[in-house]
N, C-alpha and C positions, 0 to 999 in steps of 0.2 A: 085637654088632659095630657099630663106626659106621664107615660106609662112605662114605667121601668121595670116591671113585674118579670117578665123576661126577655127573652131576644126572640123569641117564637110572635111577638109582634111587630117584626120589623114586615112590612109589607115587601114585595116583591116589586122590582123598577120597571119603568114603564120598558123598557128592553125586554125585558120580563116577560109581561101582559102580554108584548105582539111576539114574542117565541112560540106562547102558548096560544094564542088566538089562528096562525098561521101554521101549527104544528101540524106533520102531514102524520093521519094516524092510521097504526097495522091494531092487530089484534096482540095486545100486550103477552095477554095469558099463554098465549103459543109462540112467543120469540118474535111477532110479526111487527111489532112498532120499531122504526130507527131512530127515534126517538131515543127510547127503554134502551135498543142494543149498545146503542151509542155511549149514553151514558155508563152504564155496567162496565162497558169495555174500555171507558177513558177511566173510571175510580178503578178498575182492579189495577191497572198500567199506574197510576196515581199512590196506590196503597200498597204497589208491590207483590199483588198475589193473582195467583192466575187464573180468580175469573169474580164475578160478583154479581149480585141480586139486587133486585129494588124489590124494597118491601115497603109497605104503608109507612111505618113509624118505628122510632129507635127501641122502644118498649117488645114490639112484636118480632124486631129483629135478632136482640136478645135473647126470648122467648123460643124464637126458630133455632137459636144456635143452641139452646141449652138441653132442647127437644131431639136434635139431630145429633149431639153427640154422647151426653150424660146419659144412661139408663137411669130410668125410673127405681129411685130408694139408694140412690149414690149420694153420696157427699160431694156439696162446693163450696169452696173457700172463696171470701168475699169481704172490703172492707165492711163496719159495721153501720156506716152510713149512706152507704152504697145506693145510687138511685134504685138497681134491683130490687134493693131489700125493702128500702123507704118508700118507692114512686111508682112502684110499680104492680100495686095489690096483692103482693107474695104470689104472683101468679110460676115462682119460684118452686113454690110448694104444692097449688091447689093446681095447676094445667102441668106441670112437669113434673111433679114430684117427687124432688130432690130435696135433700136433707141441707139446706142453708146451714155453713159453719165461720161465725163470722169476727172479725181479728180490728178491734180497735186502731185507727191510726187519727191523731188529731186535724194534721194539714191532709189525709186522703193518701196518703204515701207509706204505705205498708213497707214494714219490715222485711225482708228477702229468709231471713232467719227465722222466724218467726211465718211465718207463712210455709215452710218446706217443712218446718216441724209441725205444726197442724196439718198440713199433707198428709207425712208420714204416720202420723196417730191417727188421724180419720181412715186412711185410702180414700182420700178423695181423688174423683174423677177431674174436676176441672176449677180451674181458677180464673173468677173472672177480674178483672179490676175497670178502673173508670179514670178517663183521662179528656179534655178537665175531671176533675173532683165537682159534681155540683154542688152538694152544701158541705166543702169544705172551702167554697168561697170560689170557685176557677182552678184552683192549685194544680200543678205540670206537672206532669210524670216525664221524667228525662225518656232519651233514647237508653239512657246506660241504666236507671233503675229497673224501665222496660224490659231490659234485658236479663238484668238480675234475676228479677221476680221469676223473670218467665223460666228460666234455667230451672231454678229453686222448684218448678213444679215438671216439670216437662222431663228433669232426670228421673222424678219417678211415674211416671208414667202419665200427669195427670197433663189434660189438655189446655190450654190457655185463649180465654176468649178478653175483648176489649170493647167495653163499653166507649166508643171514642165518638160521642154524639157532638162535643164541641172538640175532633180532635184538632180540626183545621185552626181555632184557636189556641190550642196549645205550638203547633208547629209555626204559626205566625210567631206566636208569644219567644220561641226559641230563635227563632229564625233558620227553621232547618225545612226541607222534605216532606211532607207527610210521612211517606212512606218508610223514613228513618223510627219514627213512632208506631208504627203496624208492623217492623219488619220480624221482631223476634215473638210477634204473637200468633197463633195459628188463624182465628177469623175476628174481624175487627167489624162493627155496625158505627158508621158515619151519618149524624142526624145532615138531613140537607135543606129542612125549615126552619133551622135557626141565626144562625147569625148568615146564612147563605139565603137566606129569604123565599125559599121556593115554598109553594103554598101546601107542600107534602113531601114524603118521603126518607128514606133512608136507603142507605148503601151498605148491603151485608158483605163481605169478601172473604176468601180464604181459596185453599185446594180448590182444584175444579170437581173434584170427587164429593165434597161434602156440600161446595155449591152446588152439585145437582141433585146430591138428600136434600138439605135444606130445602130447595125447589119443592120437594113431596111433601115438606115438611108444612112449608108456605099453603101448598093447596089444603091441606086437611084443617089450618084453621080459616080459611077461607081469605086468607089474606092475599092470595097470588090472581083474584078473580077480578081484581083494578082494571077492567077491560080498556079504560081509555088513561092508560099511566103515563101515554105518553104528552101529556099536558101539562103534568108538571112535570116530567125528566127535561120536557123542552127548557123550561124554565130553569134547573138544575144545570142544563150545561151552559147558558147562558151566565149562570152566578157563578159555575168554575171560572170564566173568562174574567169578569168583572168585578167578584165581590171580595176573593179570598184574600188580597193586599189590603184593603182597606178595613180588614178586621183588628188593622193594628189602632184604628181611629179610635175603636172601641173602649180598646184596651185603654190607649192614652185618657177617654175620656173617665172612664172608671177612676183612675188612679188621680185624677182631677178634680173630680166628684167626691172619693174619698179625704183629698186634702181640705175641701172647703168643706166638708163635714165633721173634722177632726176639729177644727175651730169652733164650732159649736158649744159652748158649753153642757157639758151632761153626757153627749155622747162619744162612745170609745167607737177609734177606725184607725186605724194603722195603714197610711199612702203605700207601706213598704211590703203589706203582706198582701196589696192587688197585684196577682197576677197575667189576668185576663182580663174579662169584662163583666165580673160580677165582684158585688162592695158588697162585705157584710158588716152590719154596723149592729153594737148593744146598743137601748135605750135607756136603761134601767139607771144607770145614771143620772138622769133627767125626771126620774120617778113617774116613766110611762111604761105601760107595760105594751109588748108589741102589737097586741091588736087596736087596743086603744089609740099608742100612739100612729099607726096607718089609718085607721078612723077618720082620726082629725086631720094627718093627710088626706086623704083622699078628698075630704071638703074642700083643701084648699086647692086640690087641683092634682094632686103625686100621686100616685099608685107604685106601691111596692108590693111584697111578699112577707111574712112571717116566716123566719128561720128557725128560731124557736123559741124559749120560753124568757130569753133577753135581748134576743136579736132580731131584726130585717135585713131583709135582700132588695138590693137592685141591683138592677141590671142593663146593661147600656146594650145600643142597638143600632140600626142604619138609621133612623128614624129620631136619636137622639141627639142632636148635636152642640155645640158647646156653646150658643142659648138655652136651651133646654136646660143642659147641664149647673149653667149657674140660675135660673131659675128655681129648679129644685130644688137648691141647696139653699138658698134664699124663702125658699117655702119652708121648707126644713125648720132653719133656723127660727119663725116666725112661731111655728107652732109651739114650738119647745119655748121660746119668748112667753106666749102667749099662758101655756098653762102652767108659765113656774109663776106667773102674775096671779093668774086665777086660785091654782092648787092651794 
């Protein structure tokens, strides 16, 4: 099976497995893993700020940050397709509840103008954005939009948080720093099971003042009680060493994938608008609709994702490589073959 659905499948390398089989372990929950300390201490140095948390997952990390600094019945401004809004249960609304105020952008890249003027009409307290964009296909938030935006809220007083779950593929994607992407935001959540393969985690950063609210914030939903975290943070610094250059593989291979998809009759893909490592493609040209036509993938062997009501998602990974990739595309191609015969 080649499964492109996301990059949260890309297994961890055997480097990997004996970091964490060999990990020496403290009591997380109390600071006592060197594992935990280690990693914390190498992403805040990494993202720029001075200090950082591991938390379970990018969703929860978010979650902590929105909890430790927005009051309950504030206003956040957010794009509209925002994984917050879309992936993440409105737990926006029902566990923080805050008043989501949210500003359409097609490629994930909100207006700066537009964003400071919903500011200013709401008072909102904080602005979050999301860097990649995930269903806007990967799309990069510069260092200098980054900066913009954050301005555009931060002069009136609202806080700036950064969904940056793939942001190591956005800084790959630029070829800059991470930490040029974190610098103008106040606390940034860095997924570390995604394209960096560890079998958990995320890295919350900011002030050391707010990472040690967040900390309180962590225990009360029970999310800081990981007592043996340091198994996979082993694995976490292990894929700092090893994984983060070759997320450009990814990328190449998306933009690859996307070429020999564009060939296909029926379906729309643009080589030029992959940024990273996720291809989003319409089917409805080919007169499948996207469940249907994943269906009939999936028999043949592909797994992708529904984006929405014309399109799919794949997504490239360590685990996909470029057999795989013309494989796919070759599968691809068949079904869509197959049911303009049939249709």
């Amino acid at each position: 099976m080649i499964d492109l659905r996301s990059d949260l499948h890309g297994l961890p390398t055997d480097e990997m497995w004996d970091a964490m089989r060999s990990a020496k372990l403290g009591w997380a929950t109390y600071g006592e893993d060197p594992s935990v300390n280690e990693l914390q201490e190498r992403m805040a140095d990494l993202l720029g700020k001075e200090a950082a948390l591991w938390v379970p997952t990018c969703g929860m990390a978010n979650l902590v940050a929105m909890l430790t600094i927005a009051p309950r019945g504030n206003t956040v401004v957010l794009e509209a397709s925002s994984h917050v809004v879309t992936s993440e249960e409105m737990g926006i609304e029902a566990i923080a509840g805050l008043d989501p105020r949210t500003l359409w952008a097609e490629d994930g890249r909100l207006d700066p103008v537009e964003v400071e003027e919903l500011i200013v009409e709401t008072r909102a307290s904080m602005l979050v954005l999301e860097n990649t964009h995930t269903r806007a296909g990967g799309t990069v938030l510069s260092p200098e939009l980054t900066a913009e935006l954050a301005v555009a809220a931060q002069r009136h007083g609202a806080y700036v948080h950064l969904d940056g779950a793939r942001l190591f593929n956005a800084a790959v994607a630029l070829g800059i720093p991470v930490r040029e992407l974190a610098a103008p935001v106040n606390t940034v959540a860095v997924s570390l099971n995604k394209g960096l393969c560890a079998p958990m985690g995320t890295i919350l950063a900011g002030r050391m003042q707010v990472i040690e609210l967040a900390h309180r914030t962590l225990r009360r939903l029970g999310g800081a009680s990981v007592h043996k975290a340091g198994i996979p943070a082993a694995a976490a610094l292990v894929a700092l060493d090893t994984l983060v250059d070759r997320l450009a593989d990814d990328h190449r291979r998306a933009r690859e994938l996307g070429a020999l998809l564009r060939a296909v009759p029926g379906l729309e893909v643009d080589p030029a608008e992959i940024e990273t490592n996720i291809v989003l493609v319409d089917v409805l040209g080919a007169e499948l609709y996207p469940e249907e036509f994943l269906r009939l993938l999936a028999e043949r062997g592909v797994l992708g994702l529904e984006r929405d009501t014309s399109r799919v998602r794949f997504v490239t990974h360590r685990l996909i490589g470029d057999a795989e990739i013309a494989r796919a595309a070759e599968l691809v191609a068949l079904v869509i073959a197959e049911h303009a015969q049939t249709g």
